[in-house]
N, C-alpha and C positions, 0 to 999 in steps of 0.2 A: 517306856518304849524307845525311845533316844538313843539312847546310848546302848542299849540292845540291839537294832540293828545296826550298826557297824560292828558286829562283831560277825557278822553275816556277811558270806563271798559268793559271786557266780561262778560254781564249780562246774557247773556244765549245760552247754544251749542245745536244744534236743532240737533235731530236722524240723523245719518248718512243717506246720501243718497248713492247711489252706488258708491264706490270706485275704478273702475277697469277702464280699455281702454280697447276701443273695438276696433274691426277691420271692419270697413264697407265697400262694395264693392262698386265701384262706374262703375268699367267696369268686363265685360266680366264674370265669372261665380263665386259662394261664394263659397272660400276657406277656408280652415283656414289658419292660419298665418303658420302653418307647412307643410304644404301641397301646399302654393305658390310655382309655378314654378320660376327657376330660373331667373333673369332678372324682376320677377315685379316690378313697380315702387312703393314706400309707400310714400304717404303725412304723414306730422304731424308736429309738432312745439316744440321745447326744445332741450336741448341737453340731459337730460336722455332719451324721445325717442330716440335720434340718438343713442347713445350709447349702448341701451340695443337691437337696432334691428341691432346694427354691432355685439351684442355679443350674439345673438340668429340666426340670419341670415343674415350673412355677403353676401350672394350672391343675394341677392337681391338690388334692385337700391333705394337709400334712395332719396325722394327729401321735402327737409329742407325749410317749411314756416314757418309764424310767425300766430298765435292763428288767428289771422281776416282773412287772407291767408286759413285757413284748415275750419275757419266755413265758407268764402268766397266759395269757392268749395263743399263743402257737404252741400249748398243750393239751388247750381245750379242745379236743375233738378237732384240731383243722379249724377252730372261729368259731363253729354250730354253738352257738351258745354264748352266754357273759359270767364273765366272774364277779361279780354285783355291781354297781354300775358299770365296768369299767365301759370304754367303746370299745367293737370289734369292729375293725376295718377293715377294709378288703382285701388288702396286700399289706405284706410286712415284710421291711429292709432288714435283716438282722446279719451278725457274723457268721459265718461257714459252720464256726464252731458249736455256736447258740444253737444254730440250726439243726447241728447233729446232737444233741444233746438232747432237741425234743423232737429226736427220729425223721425231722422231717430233710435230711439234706438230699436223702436220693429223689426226691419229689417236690426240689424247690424251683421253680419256672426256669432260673438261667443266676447263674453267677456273673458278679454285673464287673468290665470291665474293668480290671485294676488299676489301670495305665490313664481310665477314665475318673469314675468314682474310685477317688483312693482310697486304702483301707486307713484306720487306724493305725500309726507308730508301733511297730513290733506287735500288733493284727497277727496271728497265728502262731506265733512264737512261745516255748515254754522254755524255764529255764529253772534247773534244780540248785536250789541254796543250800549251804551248809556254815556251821561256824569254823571247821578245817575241812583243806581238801581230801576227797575218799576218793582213791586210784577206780576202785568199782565205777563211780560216778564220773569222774574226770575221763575215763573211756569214753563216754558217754558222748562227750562237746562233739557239735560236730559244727563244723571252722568256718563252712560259707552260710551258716545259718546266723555265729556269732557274729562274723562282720557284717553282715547286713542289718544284723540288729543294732552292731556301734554307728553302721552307717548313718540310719533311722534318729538312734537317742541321739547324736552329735547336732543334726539337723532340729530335732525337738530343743535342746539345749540352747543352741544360737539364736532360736529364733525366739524364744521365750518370752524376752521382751516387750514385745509385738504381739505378744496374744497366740496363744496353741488350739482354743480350742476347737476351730475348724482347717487344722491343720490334716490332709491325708498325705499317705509318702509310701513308697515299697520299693526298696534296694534290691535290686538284682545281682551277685557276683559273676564272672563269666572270664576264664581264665586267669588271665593277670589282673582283669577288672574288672570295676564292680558300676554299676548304674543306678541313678538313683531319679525317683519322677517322682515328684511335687505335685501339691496345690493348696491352694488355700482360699478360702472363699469369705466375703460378710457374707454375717448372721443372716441376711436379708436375701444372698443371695444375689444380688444386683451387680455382683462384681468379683468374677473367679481367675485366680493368676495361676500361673504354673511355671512350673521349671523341671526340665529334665538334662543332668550330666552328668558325664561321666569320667571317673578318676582311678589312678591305680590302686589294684586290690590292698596294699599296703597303707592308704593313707586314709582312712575310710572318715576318718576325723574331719579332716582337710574337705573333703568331700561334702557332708555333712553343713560345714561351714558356708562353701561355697553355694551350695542349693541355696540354705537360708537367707544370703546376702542380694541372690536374684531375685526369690520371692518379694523381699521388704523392698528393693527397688524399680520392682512392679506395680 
């Protein structure tokens, strides 16, 4: 597998699709995530969910699946039911994506603020590989989706060091520039930094860097 991908290029970054996590209910009446009573239980999978729903709302009951685990559940009938032991909790954070996968995004409670809960690092982005470029596909790119995506990995990259995995981020382009909001939270949630700036659509690299160097000195 090694040396087989690198013989692989991004030929082309297809329009973002929705970048956010939703909250969908699976029991009892639609909340929003601010307005769950205390004690609800929240499905979901990662640890920047875990993290960023201890450092948003600690007093609710987090319970920790893995991706097959949370779409396992939000295809069961809406919760009505278990997939052998597994828990069904009352609410579940999943991606936009996950969500429409198992039909349920027109029917999810509320897309939860991006700029607040950040998504995952290139969170809605798809990108077509190939071993040469194919003019069909390479039509394809479309430019303020790529650079917000180099925005994003530049930012995953620098910061690597220091630990990614409750890193949230979503680059925004917007004329000559491009914006970029941070955060990053411990595990534990006891402690969320952020950082939000912004730099010329041209340097999306530089940009990237910069976020990462306010975070760690947060």
């Amino acid at each position: 597998r090694g040396s087989a991908v690198h013989e692989f290029t991004t030929v082309a970054v297809l329009p973002r699709m929705e970048p956010r996590d939703v909250l969908v209910a699976l029991q009892g009446r639609a909340t929003p995530l601010a307005d769950l009573p205390a004690g609800t239980t929240v499905g979901f999978a990662g640890p920047r969910r875990r993290a960023f729903l201890a450092a948003h709302r600690s007093d609710l009951r987090a319970v920790e699946m893995d991706s097959a685990g949370v779409r396992a559940v939000a295809g069961n009938a809406r919760g009505h039911g278990t997939k052998g032991d597994a828990p069904v909790p009352d609410v579940l954070i999943m991606s936009a994506l996950d969500a429409r996968e198992a039909d349920l995004l027109d029917t999810a409670v509320e897309a939860l603020d991006p700029k607040a809960w950040l998504p995952e690092p290139g969170q809605g982005a798809l990108a077509l590989i190939a071993r040469h470029p194919i003019a069909e596909a390479t039509a394809l790119d479309h430019i303020p989706t790529r650079t917000a995506l180099r925005t994003e990995l530049a930012l995953l990259d620098a910061i690597s060091e220091h630990g990614t995995e409750t890193l949230g981020c979503l680059a925004q382009p917007s004329g000559r520039w491009i914006r970029l909001w941070a955060a990053a939270a411990r595990p534990c949630g006891d402690q969320l930094v952020r950082s939000d700036l912004t730099g010329p659509l041209d340097e999306p690299e530089g940009l990237g860097a910069s976020v990462a160097a306010e975070l760690v000195a947060r």
